[in-house]
C-alpha positions as CSV (number, residue, x, y, z in Angstrom):
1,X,102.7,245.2,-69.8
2,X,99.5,247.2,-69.8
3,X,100.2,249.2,-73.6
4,X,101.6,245.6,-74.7
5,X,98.2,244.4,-73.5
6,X,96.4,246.4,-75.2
7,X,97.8,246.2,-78.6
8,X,97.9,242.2,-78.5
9,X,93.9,242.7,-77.6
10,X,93.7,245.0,-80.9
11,X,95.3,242.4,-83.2
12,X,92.1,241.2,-84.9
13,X,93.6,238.0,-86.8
14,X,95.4,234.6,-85.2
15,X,98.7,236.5,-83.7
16,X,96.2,238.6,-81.6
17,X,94.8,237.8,-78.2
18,X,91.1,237.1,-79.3
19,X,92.6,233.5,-81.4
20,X,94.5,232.4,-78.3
21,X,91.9,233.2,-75.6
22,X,89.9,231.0,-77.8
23,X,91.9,227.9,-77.5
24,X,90.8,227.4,-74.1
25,X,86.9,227.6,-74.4
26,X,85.0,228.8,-77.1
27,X,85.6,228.7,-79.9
28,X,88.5,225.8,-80.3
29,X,87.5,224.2,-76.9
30,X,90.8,222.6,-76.8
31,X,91.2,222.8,-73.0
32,X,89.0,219.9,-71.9
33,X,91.9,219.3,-69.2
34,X,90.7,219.6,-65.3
35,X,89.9,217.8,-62.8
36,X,91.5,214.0,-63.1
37,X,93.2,214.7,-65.8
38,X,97.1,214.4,-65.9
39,X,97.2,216.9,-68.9
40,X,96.0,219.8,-66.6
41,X,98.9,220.9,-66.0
42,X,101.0,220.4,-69.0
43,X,98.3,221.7,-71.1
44,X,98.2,225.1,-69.8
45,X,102.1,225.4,-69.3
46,X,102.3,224.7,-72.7
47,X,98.8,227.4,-73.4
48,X,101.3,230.0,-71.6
49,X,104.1,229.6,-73.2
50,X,102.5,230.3,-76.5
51,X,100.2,233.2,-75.1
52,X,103.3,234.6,-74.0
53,X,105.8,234.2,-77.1
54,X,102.7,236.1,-78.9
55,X,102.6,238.9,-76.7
56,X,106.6,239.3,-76.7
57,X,106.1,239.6,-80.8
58,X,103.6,242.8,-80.2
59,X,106.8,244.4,-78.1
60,X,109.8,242.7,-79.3
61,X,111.8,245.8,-77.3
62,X,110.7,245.5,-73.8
63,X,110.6,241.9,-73.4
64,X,107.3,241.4,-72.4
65,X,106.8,238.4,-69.7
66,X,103.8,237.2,-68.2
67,X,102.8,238.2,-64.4
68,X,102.0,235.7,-61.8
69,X,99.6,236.8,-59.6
70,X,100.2,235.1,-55.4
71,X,96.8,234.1,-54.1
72,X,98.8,232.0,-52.1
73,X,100.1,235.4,-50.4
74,X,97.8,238.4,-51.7
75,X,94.5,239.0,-50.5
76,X,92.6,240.6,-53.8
77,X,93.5,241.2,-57.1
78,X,96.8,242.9,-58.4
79,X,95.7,246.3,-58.3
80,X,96.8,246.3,-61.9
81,X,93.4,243.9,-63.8
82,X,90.9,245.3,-60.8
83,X,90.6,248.9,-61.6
84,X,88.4,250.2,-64.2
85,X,90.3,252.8,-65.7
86,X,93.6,254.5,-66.3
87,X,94.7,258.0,-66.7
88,X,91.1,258.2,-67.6
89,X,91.4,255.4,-70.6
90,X,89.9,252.1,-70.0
91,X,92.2,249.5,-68.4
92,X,92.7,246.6,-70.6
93,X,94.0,244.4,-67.9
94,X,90.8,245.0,-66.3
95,X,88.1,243.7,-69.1
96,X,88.1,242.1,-72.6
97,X,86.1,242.3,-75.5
98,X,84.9,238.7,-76.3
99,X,85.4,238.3,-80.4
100,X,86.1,234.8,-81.3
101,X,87.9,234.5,-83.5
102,X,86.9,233.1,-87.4
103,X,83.2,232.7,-86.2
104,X,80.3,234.3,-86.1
105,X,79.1,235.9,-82.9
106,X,75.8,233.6,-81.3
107,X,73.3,236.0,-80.0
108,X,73.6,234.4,-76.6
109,X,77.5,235.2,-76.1
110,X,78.7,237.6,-74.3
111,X,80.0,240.9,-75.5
112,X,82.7,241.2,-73.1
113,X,84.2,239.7,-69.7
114,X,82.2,239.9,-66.2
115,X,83.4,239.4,-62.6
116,X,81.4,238.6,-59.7
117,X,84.4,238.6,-57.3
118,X,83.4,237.4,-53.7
119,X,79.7,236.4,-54.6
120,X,79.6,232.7,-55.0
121,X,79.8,231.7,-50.8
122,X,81.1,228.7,-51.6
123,X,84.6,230.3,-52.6
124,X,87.8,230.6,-49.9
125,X,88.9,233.8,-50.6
126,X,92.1,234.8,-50.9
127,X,95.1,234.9,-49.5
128,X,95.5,230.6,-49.4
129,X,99.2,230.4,-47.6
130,X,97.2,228.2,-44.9
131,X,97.1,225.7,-48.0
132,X,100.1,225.8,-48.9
133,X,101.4,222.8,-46.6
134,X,98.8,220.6,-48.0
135,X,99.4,222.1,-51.6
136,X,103.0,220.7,-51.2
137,X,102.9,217.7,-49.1
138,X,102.2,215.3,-52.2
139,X,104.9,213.7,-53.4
140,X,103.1,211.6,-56.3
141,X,102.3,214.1,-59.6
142,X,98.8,212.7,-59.8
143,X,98.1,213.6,-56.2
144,X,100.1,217.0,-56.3
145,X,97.6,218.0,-59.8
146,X,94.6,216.7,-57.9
147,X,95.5,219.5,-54.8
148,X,96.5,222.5,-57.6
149,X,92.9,221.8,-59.7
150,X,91.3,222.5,-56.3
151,X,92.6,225.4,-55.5
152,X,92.4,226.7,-59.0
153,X,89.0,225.6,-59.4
154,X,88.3,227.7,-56.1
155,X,89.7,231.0,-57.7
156,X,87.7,231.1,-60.7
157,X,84.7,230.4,-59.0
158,X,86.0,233.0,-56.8
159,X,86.4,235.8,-59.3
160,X,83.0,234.7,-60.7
161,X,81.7,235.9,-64.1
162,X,83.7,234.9,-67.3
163,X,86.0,233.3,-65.1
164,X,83.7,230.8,-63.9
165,X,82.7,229.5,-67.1
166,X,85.2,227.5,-69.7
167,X,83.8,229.1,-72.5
168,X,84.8,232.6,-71.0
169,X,87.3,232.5,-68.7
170,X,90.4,233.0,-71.1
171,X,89.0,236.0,-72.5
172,X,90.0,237.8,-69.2
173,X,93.7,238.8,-68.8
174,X,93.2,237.6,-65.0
175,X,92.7,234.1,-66.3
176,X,96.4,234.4,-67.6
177,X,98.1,236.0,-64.3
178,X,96.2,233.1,-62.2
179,X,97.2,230.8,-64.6
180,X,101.5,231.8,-64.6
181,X,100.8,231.2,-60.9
182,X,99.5,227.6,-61.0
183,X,102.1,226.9,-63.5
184,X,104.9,228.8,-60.7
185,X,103.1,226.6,-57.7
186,X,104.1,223.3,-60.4
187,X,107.6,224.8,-60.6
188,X,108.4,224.8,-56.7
189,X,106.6,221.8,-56.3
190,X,108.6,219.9,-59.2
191,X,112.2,221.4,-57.4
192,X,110.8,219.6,-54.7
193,X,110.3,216.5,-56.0
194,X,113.0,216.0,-59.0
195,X,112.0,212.9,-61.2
196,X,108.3,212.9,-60.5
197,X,106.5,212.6,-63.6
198,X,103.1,212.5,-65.0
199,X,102.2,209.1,-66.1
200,X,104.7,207.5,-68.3
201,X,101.9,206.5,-70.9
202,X,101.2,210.4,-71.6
203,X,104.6,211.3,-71.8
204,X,104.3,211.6,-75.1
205,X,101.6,212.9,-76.0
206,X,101.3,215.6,-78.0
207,X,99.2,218.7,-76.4
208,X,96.2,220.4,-78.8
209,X,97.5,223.6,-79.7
210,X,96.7,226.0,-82.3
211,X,100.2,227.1,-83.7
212,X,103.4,224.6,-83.7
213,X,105.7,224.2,-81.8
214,X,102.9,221.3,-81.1
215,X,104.5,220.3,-77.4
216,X,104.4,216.6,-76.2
217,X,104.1,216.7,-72.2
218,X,107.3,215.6,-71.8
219,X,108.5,219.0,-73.9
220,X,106.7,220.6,-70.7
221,X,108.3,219.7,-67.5
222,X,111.4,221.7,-67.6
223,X,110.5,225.3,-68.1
224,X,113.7,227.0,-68.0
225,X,113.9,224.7,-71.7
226,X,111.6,226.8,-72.6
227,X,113.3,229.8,-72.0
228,X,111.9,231.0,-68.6
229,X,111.9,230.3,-64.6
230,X,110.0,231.5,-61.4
231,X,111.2,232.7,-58.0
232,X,110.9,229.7,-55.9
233,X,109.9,231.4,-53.0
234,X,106.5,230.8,-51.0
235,X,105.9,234.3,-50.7
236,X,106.9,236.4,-53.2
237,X,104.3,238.2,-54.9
238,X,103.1,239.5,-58.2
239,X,106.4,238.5,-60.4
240,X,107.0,237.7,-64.0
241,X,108.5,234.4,-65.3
């Protein structure tokens, strides 16, 4: 994961990671999809599954999958994005140049990802398992997306840094591990709760993406149809899809 990592982040045109972190926040800002909205969660499942077919194209071999990291069980970060270094080489999983891509740099972006983990007080660290009952106790999607954006929302502001802004918070490869797990918490929260849907009037609707396929949200909400599946588990930890 880590050499795949690092030769997605080297890739300076749009199959490398610097075009798709920018889909999120600057400079596409085609994320726009938080709290209240029913595209939250479609919207990065669909962000992942593209993120993640680029990456496998850097290692075709190995069969690259994205990591989910278990806030809801682990009480830091994955040892492998919170150290600095490696064998003496700088860790790519643990900070990112920030090059957006097809613009020109502002003077008042930053050069390259931040973390301020534990400062902000207003944060629940990690682990959140005494959540999880609350997390799953929804049986309505609207409800159930409402809960996730919370808790999400609480780990970025967590982490702190890039990962506390939009703009930003793509550009770290933790964005992408948190991320597989909110998508992983939807997954065991959709076996639970077979047929329901987001609101039928944006089941249709196509998702903003860079690079076809263009997914509707109804494309989204069976993920083994696009070619992957989680552990269903509450507790296990630090998997791949």
């Amino acid at each position: 994961m880590r050499a795949a990592w690092a030769d997605f982040a080297a890739v300076p045109d749009d199959r490398g990671f610097q075009y798709y972190a920018g889909w999120h926040g600057v400079p596409f800002g085609w994320c726009g999809r938080h709290d209240g909205d029913p595209l939250f969660l479609p919207w990065h499942r669909a962000y992942l599954y593209h993120l993640e077919l680029a990456l496998q194209d850097r290692d075709p071999a190995h069969g690259v999958t994205l990591p989910w990291w278990d806030w809801i069980g682990e009480r830091d970060l994955p040892a492998a994005y919170g150290v600095r270094t490696v064998s003496g080489k700088p860790n790519p999983l643990y900070a990112s140049a920030i090059t957006p891509y097809a613009v020109k740099r502002r003077p008042d972006w930053p050069r390259k990802t931040s973390r301020a983990v534990g400062a902000n007080p207003g944060a629940v660290p990690p682990p959140l398992g005494q959540r999880w009952d609350w997390l799953m106790e929804p049986t309505s999607y609207m409800e159930f997306s409402r809960r996730i954006t919370l808790l999400h929302n609480n780990i970025h502001v967590w982490i702190g840094g890039s990962m506390g802004q939009v703009d930003w918070a793509a550009y770290d490869p933790i964005f992408w591990a948190h991320h597989a797990m909110v998508d992983r918490l939807w997954r065991i929260w959709q076996n639970r709760n077979p047929g329901a849907l987001p609101p039928a009037d944006v089941l249709d609707t196509p998702l903003q993406l860079g690079k076809p396929p263009i997914l509707t949200v109804r494309q989204t909400l069976d993920v083994k149809r696009l070619g992957y599946d989680y552990a269903l588990s509450a507790t296990t930890v630090g998997g791949n899809r």
